[in-house]
BARO-813256 format. One record per residue: x, y, z of N, C-alpha, C, CB in turn; residue number from 1. Coordinates in steps of 0.2 Angstrom, whole numbers. Glycine has a CB too. Layout:
BEGIN
[[X,Y,Z],[X,Y,Z],[X,Y,Z],[X,Y,Z],NUM]
...
! end
This chain:
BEGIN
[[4,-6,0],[0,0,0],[4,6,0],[-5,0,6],1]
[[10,5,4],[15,13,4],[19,14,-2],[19,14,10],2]
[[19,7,-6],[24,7,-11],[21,10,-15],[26,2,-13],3]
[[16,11,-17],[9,12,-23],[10,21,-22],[0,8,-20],4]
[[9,24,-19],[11,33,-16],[16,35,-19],[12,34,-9],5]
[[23,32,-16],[28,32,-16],[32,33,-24],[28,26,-13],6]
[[30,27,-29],[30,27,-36],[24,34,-39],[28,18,-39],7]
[[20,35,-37],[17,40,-39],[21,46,-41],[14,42,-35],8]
[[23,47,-32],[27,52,-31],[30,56,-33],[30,52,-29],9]
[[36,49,-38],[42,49,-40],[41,48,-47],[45,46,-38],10]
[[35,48,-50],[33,49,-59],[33,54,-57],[26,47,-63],11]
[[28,58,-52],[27,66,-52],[30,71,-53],[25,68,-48],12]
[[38,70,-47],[43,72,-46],[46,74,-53],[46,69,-42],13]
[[47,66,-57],[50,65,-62],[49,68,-68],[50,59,-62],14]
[[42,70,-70],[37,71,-75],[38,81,-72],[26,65,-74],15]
[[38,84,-67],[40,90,-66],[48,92,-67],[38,90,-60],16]
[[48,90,-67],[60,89,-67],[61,90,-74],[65,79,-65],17]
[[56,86,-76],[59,86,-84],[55,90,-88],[58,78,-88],18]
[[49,92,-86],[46,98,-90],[47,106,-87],[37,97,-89],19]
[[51,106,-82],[55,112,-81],[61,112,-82],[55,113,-75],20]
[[65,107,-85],[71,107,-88],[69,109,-96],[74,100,-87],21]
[[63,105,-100],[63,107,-106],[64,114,-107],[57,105,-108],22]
[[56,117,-103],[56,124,-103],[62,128,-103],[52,127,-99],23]
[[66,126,-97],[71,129,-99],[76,129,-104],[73,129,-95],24]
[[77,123,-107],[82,122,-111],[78,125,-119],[84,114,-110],25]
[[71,126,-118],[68,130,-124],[68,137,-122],[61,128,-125],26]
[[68,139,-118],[68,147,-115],[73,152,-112],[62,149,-111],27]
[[77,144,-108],[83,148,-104],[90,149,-108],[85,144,-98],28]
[[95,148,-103],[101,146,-106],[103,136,-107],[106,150,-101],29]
[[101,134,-114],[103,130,-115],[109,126,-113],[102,130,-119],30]
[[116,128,-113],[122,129,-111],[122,127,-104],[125,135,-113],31]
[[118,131,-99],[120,131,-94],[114,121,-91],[118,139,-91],32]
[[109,121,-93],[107,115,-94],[112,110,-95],[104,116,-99],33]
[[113,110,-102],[121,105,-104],[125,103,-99],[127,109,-108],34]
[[127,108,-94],[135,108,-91],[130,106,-84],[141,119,-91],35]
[[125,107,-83],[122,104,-77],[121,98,-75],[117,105,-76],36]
[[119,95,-84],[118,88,-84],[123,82,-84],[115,86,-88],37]
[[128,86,-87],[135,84,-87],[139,84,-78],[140,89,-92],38]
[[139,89,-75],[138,88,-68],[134,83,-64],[138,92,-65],39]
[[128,81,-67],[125,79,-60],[125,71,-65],[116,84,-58],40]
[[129,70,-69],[130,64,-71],[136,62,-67],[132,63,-79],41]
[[142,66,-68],[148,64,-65],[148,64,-56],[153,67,-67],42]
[[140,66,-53],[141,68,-48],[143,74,-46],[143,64,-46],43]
[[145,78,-48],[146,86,-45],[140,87,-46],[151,91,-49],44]
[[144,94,-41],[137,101,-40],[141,106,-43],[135,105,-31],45]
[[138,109,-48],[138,116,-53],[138,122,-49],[131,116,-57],46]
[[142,126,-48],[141,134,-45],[143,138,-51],[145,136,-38],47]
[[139,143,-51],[139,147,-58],[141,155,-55],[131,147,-63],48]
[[148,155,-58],[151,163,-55],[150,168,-61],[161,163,-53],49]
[[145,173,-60],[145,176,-67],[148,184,-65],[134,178,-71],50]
[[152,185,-58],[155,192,-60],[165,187,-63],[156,199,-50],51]
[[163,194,-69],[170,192,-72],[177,192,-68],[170,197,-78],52]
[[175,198,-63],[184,196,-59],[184,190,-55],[188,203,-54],53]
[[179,188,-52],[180,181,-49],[181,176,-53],[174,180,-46],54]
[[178,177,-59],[177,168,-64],[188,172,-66],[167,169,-77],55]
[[189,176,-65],[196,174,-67],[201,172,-64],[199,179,-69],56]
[[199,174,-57],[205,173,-51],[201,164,-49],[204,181,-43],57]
[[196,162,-49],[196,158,-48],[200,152,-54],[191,159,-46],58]
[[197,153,-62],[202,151,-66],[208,153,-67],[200,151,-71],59]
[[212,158,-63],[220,158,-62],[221,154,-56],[225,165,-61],60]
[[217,151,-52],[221,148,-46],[222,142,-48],[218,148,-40],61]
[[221,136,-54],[222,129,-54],[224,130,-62],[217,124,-51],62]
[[228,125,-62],[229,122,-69],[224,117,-72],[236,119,-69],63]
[[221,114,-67],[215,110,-66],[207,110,-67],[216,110,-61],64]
[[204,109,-71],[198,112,-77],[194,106,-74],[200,112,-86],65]
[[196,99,-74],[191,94,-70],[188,91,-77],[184,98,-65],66]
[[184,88,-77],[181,85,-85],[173,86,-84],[184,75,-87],67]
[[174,89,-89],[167,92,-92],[166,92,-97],[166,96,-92],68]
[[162,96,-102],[162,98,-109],[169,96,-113],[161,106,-109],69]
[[174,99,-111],[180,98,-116],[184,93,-114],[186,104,-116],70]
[[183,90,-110],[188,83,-109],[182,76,-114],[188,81,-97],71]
[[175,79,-113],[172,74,-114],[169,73,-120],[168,75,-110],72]
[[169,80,-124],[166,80,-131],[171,84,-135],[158,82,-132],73]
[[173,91,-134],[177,95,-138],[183,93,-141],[179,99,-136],74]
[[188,89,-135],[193,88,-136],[192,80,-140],[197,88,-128],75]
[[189,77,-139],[188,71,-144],[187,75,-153],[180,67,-141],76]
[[183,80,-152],[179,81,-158],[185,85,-162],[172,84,-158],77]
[[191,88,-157],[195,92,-163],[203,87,-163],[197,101,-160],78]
[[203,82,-162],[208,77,-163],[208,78,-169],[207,70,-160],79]
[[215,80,-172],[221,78,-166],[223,84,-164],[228,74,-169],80]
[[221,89,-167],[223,96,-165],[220,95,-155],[217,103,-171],81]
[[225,99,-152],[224,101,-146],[224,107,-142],[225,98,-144],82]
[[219,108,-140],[216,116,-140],[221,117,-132],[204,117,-139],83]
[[223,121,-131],[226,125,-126],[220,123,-119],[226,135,-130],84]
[[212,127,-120],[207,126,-116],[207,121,-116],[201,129,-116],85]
[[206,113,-116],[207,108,-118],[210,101,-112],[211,111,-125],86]
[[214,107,-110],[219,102,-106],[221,103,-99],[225,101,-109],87]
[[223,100,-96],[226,101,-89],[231,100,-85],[223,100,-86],88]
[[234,103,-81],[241,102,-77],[245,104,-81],[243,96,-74],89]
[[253,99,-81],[257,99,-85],[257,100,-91],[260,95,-83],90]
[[252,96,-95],[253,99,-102],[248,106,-104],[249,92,-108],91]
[[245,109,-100],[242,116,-99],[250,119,-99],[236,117,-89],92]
[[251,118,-96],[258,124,-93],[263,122,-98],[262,122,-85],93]
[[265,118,-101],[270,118,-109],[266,118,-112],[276,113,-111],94]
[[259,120,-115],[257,120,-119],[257,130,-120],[251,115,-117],95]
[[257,130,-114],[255,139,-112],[262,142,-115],[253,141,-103],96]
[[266,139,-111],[274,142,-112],[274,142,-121],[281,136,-109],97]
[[273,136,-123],[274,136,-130],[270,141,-135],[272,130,-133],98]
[[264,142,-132],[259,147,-134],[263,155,-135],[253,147,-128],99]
[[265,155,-129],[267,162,-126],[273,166,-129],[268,160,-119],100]
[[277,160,-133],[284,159,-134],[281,162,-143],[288,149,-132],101]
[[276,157,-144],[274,156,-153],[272,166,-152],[265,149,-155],102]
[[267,168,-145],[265,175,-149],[269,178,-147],[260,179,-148],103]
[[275,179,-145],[280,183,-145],[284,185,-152],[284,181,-140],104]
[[282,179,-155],[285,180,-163],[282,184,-167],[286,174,-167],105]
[[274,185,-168],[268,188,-171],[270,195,-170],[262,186,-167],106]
[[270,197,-178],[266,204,-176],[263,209,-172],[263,205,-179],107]
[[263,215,-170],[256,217,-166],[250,216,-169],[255,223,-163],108]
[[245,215,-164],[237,212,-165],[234,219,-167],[233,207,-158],109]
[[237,223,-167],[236,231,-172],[236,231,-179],[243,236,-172],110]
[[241,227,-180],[241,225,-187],[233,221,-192],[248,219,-188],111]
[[235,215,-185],[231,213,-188],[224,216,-189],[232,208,-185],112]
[[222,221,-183],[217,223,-184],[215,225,-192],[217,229,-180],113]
[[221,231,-193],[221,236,-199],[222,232,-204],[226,241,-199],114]
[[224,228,-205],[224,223,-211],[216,218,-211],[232,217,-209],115]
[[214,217,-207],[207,213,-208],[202,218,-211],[203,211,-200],116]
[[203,225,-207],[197,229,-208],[197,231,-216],[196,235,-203],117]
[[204,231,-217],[207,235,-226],[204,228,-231],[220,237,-229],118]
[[204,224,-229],[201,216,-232],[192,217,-232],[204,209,-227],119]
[[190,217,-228],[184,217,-227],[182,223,-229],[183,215,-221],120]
[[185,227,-231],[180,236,-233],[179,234,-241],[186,245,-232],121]
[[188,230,-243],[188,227,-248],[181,223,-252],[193,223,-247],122]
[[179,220,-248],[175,214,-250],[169,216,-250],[177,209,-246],123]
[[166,222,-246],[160,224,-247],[160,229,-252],[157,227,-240],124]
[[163,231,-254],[165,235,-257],[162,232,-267],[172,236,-255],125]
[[165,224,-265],[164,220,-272],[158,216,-271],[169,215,-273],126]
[[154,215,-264],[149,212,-262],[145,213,-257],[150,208,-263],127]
[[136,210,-256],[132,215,-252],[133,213,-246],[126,215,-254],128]
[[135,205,-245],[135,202,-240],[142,198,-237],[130,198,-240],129]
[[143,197,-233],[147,193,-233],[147,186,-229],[152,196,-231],130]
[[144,181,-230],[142,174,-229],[149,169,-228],[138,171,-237],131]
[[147,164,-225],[152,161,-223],[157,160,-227],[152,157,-221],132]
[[159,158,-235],[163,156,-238],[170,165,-238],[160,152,-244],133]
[[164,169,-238],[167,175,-238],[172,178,-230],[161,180,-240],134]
[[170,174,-226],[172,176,-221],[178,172,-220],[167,177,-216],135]
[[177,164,-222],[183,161,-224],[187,165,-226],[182,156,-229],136]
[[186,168,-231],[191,171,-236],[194,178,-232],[187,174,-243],137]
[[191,182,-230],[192,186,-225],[198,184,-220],[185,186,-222],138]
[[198,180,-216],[200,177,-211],[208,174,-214],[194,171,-208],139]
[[206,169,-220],[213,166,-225],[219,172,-225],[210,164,-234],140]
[[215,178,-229],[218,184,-232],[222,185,-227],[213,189,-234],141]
[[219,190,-223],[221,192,-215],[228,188,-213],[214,191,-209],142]
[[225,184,-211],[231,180,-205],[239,178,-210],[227,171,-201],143]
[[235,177,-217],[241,175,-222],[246,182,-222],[237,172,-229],144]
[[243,187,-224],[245,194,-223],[250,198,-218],[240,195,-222],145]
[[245,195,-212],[249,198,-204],[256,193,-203],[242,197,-196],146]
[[256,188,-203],[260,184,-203],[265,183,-207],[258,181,-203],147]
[[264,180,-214],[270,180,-218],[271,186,-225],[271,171,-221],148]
[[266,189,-224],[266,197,-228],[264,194,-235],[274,203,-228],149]
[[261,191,-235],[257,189,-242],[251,194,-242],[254,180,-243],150]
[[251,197,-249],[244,202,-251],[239,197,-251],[244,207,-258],151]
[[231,198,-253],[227,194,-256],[227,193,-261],[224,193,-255],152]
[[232,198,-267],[233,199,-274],[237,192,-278],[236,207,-274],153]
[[240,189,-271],[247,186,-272],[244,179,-275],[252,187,-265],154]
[[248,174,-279],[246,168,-281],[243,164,-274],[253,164,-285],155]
[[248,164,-269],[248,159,-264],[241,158,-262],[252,161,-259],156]
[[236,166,-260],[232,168,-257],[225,166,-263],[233,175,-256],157]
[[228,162,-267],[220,159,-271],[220,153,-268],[220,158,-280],158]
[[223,148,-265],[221,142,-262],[218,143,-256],[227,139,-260],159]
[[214,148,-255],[210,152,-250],[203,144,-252],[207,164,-254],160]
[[203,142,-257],[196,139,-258],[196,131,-254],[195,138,-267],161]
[[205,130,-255],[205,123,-251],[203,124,-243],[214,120,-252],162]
[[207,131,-240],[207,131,-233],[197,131,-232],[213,139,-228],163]
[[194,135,-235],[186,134,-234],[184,126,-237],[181,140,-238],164]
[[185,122,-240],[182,116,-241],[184,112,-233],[185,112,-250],165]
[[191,111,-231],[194,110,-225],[188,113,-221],[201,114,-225],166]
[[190,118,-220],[185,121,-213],[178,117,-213],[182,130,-213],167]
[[174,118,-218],[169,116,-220],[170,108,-217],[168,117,-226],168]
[[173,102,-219],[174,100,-218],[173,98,-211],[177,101,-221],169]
[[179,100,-208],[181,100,-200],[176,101,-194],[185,105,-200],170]
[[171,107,-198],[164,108,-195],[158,104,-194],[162,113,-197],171]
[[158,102,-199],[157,95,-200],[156,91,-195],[161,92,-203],172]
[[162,87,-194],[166,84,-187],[163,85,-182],[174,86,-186],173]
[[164,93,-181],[162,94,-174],[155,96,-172],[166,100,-172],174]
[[152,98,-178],[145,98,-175],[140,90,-176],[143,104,-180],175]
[[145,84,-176],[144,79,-176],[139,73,-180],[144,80,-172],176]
[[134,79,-185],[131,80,-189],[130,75,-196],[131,85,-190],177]
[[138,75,-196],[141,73,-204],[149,71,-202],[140,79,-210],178]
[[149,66,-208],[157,64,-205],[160,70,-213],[159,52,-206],179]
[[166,73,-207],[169,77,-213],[176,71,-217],[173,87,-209],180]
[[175,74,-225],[178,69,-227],[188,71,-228],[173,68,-235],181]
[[193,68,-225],[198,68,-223],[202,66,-229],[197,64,-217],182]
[[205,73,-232],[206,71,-240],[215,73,-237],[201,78,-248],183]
[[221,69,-241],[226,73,-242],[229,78,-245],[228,71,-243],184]
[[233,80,-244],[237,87,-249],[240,87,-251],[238,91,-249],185]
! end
């Protein structure tokens, strides 16, 4: 007789939980949904710090990220590439050094500004919108530019079409949708 209540209870409980999750995950912050369910799978408790100088001092105090989102789905889905955010401890820290080392060699990010924006004034200029293969292009131009000083006038800078079939590609992958197809070069 008490067992019969009991299972009620806990349809009820259960049938609320989940239709206040929907809603939110239709009306709230989906993201934050995500990362809840991902905690309350591995057993953690979620605390969400939204002032920014705290969320920093707390992410400079460890090297240590815990597994979540990027241990569990990102870091799989951009193999073999590996993302800086990505990792933890010891390879966080020669990953960082290496990082740190690589932008010391870079131009100022001045440049880079002024060089994106003279591309992109470019480009509206020749067209109404600028859609993703264009922003591909955008982005190609730019960095190819800032870095090893290639114009986008220059032969090199027409292989602009391979790095967007690539991306395309790659996005693919990650948005896990479609397998992207993994061509040589």
């Amino acid at each position: 007789m008490f067992f019969l209540p009991l299972v009620a209870l806990i349809i009820e409980t259960s049938i609320s939980f989940i239709t206040l999750y929907l809603k939110y995950l239709r009306y709230g912050s989906s993201r934050e949904v995500i990362l809840n369910f991902f905690c309350f799978l591995q057993g953690r408790q979620t605390q969400w710090i939204r002032d920014p100088v705290l969320a920093h001092r707390v992410l400079q105090s460890s090297t240590a990220k815990g597994t979540c989102i990027e241990q569990l789905i990102s870091f799989q889905a951009f193999l073999p590439i590996i993302s800086l955010e990505s990792v933890d401890g010891e390879q966080w820290i020669r990953m960082k050094k290496n990082f740190l080392l690589f932008r010391s060699h870079l131009p100022p990010l001045q440049e880079l500004a002024t060089i994106t924006s003279s591309i992109t004034k470019e480009c509206l200029e020749k067209e109404d919108v600028i859609d993703n293969p264009r922003l591909v292009k955008i982005i190609f131009h730019s960095v190819l530019q800032w870095i090893f000083g290639i114009p986008p006038s220059s032969a090199v800078s027409y292989s602009w079409e391979f790095v967007l079939a690539a991306a395309l590609e790659w996005r693919k992958e990650l948005a896990i949708k479609n397998t992207g197809k993994i061509r040589s070069v």
